[in-house]
N, C-alpha and C positions, 0 to 999 in steps of 0.2 A: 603571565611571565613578567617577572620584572622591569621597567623600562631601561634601567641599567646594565641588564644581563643585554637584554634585547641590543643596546647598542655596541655590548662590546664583541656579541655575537655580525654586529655589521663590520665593526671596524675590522675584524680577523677575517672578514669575507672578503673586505674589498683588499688586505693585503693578498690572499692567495691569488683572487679571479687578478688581480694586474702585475702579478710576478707571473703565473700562468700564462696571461696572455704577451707578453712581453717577446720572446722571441717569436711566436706567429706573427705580432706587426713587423721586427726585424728581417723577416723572411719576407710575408706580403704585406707591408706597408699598410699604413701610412708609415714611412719609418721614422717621421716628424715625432710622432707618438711614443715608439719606441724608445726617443732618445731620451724623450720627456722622463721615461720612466726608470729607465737605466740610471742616468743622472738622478733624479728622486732619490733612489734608493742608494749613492754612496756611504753617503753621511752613517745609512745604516748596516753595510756590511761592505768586506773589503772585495770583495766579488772577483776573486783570485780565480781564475778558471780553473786551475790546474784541480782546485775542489770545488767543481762546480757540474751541472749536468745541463747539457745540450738539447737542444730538439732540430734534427737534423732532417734535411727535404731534399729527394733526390729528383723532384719534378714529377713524382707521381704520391710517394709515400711519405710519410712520417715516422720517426720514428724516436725514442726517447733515450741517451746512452753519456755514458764520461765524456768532458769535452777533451779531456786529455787521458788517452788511454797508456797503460802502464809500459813502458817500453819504448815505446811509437813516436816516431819524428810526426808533427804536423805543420800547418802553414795557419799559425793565427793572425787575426788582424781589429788593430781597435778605430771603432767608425763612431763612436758615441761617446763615453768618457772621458776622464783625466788626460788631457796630451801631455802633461810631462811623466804620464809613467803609459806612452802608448808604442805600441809594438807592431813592427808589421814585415812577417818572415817567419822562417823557418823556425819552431820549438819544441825542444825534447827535454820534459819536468828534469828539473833539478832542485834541493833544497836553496841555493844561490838564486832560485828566481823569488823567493817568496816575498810578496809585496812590491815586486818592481813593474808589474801591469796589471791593468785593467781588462785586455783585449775581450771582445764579443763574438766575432768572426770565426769560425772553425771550418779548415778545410784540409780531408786529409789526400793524399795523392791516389789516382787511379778511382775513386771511389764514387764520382759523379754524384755529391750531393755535397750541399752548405750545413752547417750548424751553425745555430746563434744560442747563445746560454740563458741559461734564466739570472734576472738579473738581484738574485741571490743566490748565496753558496748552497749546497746539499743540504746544511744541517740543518740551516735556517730555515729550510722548503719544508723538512720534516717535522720542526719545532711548530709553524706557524700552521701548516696542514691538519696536524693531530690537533693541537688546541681549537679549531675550527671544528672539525668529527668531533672530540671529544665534547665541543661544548654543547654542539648541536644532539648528541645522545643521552648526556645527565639527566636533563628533567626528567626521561622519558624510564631513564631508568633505576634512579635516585630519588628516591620520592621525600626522606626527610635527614637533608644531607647534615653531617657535622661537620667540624674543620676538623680536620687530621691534624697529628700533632707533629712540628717539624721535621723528628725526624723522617716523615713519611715522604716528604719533600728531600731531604737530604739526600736520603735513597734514592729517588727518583731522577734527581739530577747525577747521581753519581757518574754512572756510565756515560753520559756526556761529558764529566769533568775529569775521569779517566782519561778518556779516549784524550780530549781536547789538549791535557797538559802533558802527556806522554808525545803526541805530534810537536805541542811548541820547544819542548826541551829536544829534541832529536830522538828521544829512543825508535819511534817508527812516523812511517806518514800513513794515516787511515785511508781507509778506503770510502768512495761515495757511500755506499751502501751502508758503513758502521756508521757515516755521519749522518745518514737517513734513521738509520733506526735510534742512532743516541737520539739526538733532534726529537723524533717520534715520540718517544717514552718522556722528554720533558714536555713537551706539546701537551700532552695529555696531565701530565702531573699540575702544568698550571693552571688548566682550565679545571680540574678538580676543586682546587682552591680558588677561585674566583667564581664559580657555582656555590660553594660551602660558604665561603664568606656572604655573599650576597644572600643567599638561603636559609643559612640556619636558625631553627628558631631560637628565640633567646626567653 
């Protein structure tokens, strides 16, 4: 295998395994750690919770879910990032909040457990995931790749670029789930092409 593929198969790894691990240190520490990684990752998404996904500990269980679910007042609070867009109180999604926090902290009433987010949004989880699976199953079952021709990229991203510019204009706000799966299907579309490029014979 390539040394190139090889590395860029590390660099997609060490992005998942520390977005993964990101809210388990926020829940059991170090939370020193947490912050480090939180903070890391602004520059590279806006980490708006309202689309983002939780991993939630009620002192016995784990469990993985929206940090802001559809409807629902909750109690967020931001312990790690941006203080001038940090929040700590009472919130129920509106479009007026978009881009005005940061917050990590999920707590919703009566429910005896914390959430802390991962510190990317859904879509990004699902972009950066896929293209890790995806790049890790090519060789194995691509044996003599070509590059596709753009359009096949075009399609590929479509459904994220649907989905993405219909929530910024207003017509709807997506669901985690759509941004996991758009996310997903580019995830995979890039790692195609950076297996093909790197690959193919010439």
């Amino acid at each position: 295998m390539k040394i190139a593929y090889v590395l860029y198969l590390a660099a997609i790894f060490a992005v998942v395994a520390t977005i993964a691990a990101t809210p388990f240190l926020a829940l059991h520490g170090p939370k020193g750690a947490a912050g480090l990684v939180y903070n890391a990752y602004v520059p590279t998404c806006h980490q708006w919770i309202y689309r983002s996904s939780c991993v939630f500990f009620d002192g016995k269980n784990h469990r993985i879910g929206d940090c802001i679910e559809n409807g629902k007042e909750t109690t967020i609070t931001t312990e790690f990032t941006d203080a001038s867009r940090k929040w700590d109180g009472a919130f129920r999604y509106s479009r007026d909040q978009i881009g005005l926090n940061r917050a990590e902290r999920v707590q919703y009433a009566g429910r005896g457990e914390v959430g802390y987010k991962f510190p990317n949004d859904t879509r990004n989880i699902g972009i950066y995931l896929f293209m890790l699976l995806a790049g890790v199953a090519l060789p194995f079952i691509w044996k003599n790749p070509i590059v596709p021709r753009f359009a096949v990229f075009a399609i590929g991203i479509l459904p994220l670029a649907i989905d993405g510019v219909g929530q910024m204009l207003g017509f709807w706000e997506s669901t985690n789930l759509m941004r996991f799966i758009t996310g997903a299907l580019t995830g995979v579309i890039l790692s195609i092409f950076v297996y093909a490029l790197l690959y193919e014979k010439r």
